[in-house]
LOKOLDO-795014 format. One record per residue (C-alpha): residue number from 1; x, y, z; residue in one letter. Coordinates in Angstrom, 1 decimal. Layout:
REM residues N
ATOM  num       u       v       w  residuo
ATOM  NUM       X       Y       Z        A
...
This chain:
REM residues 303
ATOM  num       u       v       w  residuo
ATOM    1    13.0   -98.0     6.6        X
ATOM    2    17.0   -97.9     6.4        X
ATOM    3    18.4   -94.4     5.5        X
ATOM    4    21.2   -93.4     3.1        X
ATOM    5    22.7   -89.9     4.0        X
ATOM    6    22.5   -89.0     0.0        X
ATOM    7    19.6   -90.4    -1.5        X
ATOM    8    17.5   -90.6     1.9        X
ATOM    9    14.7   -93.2     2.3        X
ATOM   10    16.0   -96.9     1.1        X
ATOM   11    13.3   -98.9    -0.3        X
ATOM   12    13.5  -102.6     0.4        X
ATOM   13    15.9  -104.7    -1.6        X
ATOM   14    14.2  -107.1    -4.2        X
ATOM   15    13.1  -110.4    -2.9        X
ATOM   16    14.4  -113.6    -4.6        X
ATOM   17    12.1  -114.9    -7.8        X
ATOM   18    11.0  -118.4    -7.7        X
ATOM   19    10.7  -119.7   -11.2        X
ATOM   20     9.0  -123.3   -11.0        X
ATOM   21     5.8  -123.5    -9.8        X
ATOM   22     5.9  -125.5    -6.2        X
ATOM   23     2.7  -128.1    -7.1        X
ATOM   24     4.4  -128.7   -10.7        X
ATOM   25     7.9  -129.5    -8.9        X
ATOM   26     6.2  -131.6    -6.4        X
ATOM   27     3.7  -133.7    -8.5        X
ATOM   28     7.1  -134.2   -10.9        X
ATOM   29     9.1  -135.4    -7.8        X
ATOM   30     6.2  -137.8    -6.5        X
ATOM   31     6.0  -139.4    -9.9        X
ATOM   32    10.0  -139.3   -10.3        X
ATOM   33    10.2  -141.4    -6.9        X
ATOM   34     7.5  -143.9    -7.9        X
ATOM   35     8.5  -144.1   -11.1        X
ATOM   36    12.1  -145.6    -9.4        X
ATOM   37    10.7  -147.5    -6.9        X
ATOM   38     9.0  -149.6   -10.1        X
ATOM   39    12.1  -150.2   -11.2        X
ATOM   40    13.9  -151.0    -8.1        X
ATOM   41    11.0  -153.7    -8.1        X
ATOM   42    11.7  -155.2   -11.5        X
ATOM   43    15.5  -154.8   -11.4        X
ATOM   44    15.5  -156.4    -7.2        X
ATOM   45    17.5  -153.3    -6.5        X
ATOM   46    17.6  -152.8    -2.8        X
ATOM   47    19.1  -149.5    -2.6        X
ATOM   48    16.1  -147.6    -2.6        X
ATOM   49    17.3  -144.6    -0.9        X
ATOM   50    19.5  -143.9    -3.5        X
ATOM   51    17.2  -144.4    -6.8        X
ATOM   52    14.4  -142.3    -5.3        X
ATOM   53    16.9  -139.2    -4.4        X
ATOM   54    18.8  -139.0    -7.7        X
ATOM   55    15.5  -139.0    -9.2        X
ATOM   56    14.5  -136.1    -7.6        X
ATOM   57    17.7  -134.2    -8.2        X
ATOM   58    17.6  -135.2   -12.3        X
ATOM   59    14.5  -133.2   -12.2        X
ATOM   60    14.5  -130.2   -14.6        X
ATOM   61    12.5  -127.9   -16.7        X
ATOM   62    14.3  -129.0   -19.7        X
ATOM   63    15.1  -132.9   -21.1        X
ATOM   64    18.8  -132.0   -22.0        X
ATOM   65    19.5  -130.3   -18.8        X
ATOM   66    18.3  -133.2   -16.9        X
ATOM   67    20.9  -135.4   -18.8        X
ATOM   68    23.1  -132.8   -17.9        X
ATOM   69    22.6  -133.3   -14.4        X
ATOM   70    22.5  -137.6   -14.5        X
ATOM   71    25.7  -137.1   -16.0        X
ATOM   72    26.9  -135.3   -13.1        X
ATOM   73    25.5  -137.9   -11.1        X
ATOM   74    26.9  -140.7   -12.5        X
ATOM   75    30.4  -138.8   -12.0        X
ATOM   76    30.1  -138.0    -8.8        X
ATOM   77    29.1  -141.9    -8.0        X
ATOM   78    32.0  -143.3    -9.8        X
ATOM   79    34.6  -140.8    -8.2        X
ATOM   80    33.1  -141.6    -4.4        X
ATOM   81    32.6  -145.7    -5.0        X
ATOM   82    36.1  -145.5    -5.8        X
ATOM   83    37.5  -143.5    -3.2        X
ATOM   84    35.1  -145.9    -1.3        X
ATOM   85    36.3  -149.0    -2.6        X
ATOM   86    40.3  -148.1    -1.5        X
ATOM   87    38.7  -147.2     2.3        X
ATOM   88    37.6  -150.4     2.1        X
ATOM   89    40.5  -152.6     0.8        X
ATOM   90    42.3  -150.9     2.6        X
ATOM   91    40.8  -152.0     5.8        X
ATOM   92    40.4  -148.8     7.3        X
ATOM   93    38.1  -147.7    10.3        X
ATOM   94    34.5  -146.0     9.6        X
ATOM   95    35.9  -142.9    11.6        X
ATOM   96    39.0  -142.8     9.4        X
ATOM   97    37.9  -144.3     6.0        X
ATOM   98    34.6  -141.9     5.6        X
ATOM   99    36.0  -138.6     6.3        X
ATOM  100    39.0  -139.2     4.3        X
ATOM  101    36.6  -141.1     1.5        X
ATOM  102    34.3  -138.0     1.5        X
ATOM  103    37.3  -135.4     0.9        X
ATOM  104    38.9  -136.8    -1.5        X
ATOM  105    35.9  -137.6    -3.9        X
ATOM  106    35.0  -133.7    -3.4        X
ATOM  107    38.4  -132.7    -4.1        X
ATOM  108    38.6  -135.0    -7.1        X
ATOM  109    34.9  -133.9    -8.3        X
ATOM  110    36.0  -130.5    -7.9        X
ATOM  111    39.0  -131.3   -10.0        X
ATOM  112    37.6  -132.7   -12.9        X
ATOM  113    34.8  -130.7   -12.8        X
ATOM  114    35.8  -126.6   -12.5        X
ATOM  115    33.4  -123.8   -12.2        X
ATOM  116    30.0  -123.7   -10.1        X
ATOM  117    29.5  -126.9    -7.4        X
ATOM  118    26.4  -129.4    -9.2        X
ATOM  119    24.4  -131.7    -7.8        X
ATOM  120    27.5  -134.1    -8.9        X
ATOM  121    29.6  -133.2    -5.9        X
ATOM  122    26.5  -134.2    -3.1        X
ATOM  123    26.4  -137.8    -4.9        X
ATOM  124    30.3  -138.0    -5.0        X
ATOM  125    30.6  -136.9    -1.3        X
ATOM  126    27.2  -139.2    -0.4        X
ATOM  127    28.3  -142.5    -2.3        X
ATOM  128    31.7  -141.9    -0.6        X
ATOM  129    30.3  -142.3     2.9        X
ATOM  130    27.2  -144.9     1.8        X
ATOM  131    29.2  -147.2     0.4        X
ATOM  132    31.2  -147.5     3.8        X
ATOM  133    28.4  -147.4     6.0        X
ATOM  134    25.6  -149.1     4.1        X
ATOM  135    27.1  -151.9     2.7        X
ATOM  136    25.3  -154.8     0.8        X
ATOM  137    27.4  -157.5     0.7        X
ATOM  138    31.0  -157.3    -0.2        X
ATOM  139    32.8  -154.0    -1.6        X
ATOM  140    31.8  -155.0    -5.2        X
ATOM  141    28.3  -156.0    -4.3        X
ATOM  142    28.1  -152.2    -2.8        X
ATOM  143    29.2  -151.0    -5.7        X
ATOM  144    27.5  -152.7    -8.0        X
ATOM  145    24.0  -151.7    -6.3        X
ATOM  146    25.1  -148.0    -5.8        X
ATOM  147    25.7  -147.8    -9.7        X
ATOM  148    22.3  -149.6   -10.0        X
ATOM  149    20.4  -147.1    -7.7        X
ATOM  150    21.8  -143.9    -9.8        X
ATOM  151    21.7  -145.1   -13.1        X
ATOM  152    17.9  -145.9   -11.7        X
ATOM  153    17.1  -142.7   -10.1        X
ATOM  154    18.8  -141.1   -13.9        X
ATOM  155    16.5  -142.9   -16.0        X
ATOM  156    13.1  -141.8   -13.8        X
ATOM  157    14.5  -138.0   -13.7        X
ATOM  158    14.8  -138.3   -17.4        X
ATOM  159    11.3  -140.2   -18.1        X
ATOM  160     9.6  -137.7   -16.1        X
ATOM  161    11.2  -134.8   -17.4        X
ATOM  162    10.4  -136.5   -21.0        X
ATOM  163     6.9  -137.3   -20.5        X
ATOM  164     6.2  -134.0   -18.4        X
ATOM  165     8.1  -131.0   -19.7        X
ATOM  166     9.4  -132.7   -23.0        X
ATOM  167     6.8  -130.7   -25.4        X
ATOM  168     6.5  -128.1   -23.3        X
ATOM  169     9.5  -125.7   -23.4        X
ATOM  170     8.2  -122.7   -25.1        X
ATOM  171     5.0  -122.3   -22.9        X
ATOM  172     7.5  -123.3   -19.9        X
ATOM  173     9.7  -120.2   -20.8        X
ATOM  174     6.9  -117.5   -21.3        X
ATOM  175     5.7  -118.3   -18.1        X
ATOM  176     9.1  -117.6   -16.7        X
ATOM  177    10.1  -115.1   -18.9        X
ATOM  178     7.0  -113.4   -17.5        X
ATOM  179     7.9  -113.5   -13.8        X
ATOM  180    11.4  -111.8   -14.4        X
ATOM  181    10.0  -109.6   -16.5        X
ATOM  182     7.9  -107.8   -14.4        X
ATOM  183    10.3  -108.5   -11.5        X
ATOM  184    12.2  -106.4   -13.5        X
ATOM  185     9.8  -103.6   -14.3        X
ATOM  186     8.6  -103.5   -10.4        X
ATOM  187    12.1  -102.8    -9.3        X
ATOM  188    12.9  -100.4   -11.5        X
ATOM  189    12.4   -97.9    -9.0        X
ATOM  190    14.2  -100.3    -6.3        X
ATOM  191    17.4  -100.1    -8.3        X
ATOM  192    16.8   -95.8    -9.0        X
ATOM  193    17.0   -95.4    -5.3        X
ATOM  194    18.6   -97.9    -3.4        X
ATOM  195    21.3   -98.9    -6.7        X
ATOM  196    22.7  -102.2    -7.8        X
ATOM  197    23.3  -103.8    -4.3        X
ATOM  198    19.4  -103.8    -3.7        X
ATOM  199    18.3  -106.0    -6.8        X
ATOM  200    20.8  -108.8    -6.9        X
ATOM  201    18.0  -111.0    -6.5        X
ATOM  202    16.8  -109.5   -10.1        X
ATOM  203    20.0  -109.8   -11.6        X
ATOM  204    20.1  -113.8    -9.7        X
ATOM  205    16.5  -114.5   -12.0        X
ATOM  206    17.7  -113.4   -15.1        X
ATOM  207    20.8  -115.0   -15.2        X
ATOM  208    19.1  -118.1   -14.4        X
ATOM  209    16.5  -118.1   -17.0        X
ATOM  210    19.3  -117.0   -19.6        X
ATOM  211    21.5  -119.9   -18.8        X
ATOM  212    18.5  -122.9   -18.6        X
ATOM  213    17.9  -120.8   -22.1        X
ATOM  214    20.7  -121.6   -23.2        X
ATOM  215    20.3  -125.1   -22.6        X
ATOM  216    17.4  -125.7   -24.0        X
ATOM  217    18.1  -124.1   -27.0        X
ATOM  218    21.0  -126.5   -27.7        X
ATOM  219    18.1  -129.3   -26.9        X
ATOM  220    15.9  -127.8   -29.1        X
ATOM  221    18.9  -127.4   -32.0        X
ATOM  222    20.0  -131.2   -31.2        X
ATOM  223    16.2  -132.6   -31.8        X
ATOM  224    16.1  -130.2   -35.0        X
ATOM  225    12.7  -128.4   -32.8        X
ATOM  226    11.5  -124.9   -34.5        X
ATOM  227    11.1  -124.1   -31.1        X
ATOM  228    14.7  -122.6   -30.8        X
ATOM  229    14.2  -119.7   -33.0        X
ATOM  230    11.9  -118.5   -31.0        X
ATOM  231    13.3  -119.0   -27.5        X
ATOM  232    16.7  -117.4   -29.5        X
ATOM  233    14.8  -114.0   -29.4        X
ATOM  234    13.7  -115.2   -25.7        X
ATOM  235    17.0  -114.8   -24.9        X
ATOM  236    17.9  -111.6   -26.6        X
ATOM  237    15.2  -110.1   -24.7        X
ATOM  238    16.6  -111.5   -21.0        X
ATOM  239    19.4  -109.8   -22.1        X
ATOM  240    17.7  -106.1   -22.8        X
ATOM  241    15.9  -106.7   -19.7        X
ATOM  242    19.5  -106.6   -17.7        X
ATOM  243    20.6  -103.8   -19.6        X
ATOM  244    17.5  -102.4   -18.3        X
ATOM  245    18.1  -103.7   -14.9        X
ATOM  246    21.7  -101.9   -15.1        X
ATOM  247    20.5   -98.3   -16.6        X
ATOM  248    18.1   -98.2   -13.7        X
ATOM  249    21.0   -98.3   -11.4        X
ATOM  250    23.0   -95.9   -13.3        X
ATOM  251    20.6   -93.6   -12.5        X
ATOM  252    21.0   -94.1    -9.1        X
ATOM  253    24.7   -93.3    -9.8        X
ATOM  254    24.0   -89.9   -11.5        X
ATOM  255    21.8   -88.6    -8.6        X
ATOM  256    24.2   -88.9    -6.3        X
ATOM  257    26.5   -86.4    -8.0        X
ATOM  258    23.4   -83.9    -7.9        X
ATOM  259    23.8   -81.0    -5.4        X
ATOM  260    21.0   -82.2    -3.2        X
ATOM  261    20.5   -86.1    -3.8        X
ATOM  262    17.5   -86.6    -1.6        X
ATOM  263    15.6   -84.1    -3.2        X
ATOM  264    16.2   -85.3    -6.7        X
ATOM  265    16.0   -89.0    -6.0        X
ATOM  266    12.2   -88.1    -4.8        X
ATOM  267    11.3   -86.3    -7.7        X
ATOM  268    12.9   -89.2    -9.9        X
ATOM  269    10.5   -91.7    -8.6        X
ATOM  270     7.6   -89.4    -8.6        X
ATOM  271     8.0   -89.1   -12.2        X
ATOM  272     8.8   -92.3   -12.7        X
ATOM  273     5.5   -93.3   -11.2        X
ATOM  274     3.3   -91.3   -13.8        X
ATOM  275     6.4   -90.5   -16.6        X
ATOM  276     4.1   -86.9   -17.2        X
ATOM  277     6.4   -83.9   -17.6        X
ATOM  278     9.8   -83.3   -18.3        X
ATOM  279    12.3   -85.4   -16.8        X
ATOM  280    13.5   -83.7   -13.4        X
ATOM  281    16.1   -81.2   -13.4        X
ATOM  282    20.3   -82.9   -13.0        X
ATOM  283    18.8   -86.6   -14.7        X
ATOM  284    17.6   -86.0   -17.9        X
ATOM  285    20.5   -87.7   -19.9        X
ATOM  286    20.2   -90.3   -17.6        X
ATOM  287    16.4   -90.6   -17.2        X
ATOM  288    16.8   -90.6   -21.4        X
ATOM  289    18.5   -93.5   -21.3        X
ATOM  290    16.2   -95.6   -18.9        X
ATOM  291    13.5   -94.5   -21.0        X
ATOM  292    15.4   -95.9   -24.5        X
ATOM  293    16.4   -98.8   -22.4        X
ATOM  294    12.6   -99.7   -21.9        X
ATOM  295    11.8   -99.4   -25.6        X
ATOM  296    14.2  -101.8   -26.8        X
ATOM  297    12.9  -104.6   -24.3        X
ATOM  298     9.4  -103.4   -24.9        X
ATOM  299    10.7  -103.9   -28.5        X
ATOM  300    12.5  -107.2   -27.9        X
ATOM  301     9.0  -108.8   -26.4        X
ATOM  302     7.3  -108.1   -29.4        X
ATOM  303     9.6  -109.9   -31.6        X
């Protein structure tokens, strides 16, 4: 067990949170990739490779966040066919027309689309180099089929995503809400000893149930759903659960400006563990605080 010289014993740092369900992801995936295959029959697109793994990647909890994500498909193709397309016309080598194909629809993607890297730059980057080395036919033929293959693999992410977890969002996000929850809760103590550094993984899960939240509360506002109301106070609670999250570790903070922090920090998780007593002596204000911090997400879940 790892030692700090103030607060003594370390306990081990919170494990990342898995939110989706592995057999729900895959069964969606398999039915994503068959679903484009039946298209690619009908529509005599030969690019299967490409329909079947944009599928997958428009795969999403929520329907608006999966057109989120073919639009960043889509992008990402047109920016990389057309970097591409000039390799091409311009007659240059594989070895010299890929890498410079691949950089400059990253760069470009990147450009056009700040913040956080999507699933939009891997199709810019990927349709840079396919086009160039899996052609069919001509440059415009390529093209042509590449656009075909993601506007396929688009429309069996969103069918899938319709027919699956279209009606489903509220049930979706109490599970979820669940799971970080009492992530949460069981690291309390984590974050009392160890501080902020040993539960980024908790502070990682809320922030990515508060931001698909957000999404599919705009969904839910755009199909006129009654649904959003309730995933609104979904969301205020996420957020008393990170102020919870963050009390914890200013606890942490305040012990270690106690005259004997090892000593203090053990008598903080004992009481913790059974909450009988008085707070221990050197953390009451803080301990008060934790414990009013509890309440209002304890009161936020019952709204």
């Amino acid at each position: 067990m790892t030692l700090d010289p103030q607060t003594g014993p370390l306990p081990q740092p919170a494990r990342p949170l898995r939110l989706t369900q592995p057999v729900f992801l895959a069964l969606k995936s398999g039915l994503a990739c068959a679903v484009a295959l039946g298209i690619d029959t009908l529509t005599g697109n030969p690019d299967h490779v490409s329909s079947t793994f944009v599928a997958v990647l428009c795969l999403t909890p929520m329907v608006w966040l999966g057109l989120r994500r073919a639009g960043e498909q889509a992008l990402g193709a047109t920016l990389g066919g057309t970097w591409a397309a000039l390799a091409l016309l311009a007659g240059l080598p594989a070895w010299l027309g890929v890498p410079l194909a691949v950089a400059a629809a990253a760069a470009s993607y990147m450009g056009v689309r700040p913040g956080p890297v999507g699933s939009g730059f891997a199709a810019a980057a990927f349709t840079a180099l396919f086009v160039q080395l899996v052609p069919f036919g001509d440059t415009t033929e390529t093209i042509l089929v590449r656009a075909l293959a993601v506007g396929t693999g688009a429309a069996s992410g969103f069918l899938i995503n319709v027919l699956v977890s279209g009606g489903f969002a509220r049930s979706i996000f109490e599970r979820r809400l669940g799971l970080v929850r009492d992530h949460v809760h069981r690291h309390i103590g984590t974050a009392v000893a160890a501080g902020p550094e040993a539960i980024r993984a908790v502070f990682a899960a809320l922030g990515d149930v508060e931001e698909e939240l957000a999404v599919a509360i705009e969904e839910l506002r755009w199909r006129r759903a009654t649904d959003r109301h309730h995933l609104r106070e979904r969301r205020r609670e996420v957020r008393t659960l990170r102020h919870l999250a963050h009390v914890a570790a200013e606890v942490h903070y305040a012990i270690r400006t106690q005259e004997d922090p090892i000593q203090t920090t053990a008598a903080v998780l004992e009481w913790l563990a059974d909450r009988s007593g008085p707070p221990p002596a050197g953390a009451e204000e803080s301990l008060e605080r934790l414990l009013a911090a509890e309440e209002a997400a304890a009161q936020a879940r019952l709204r």
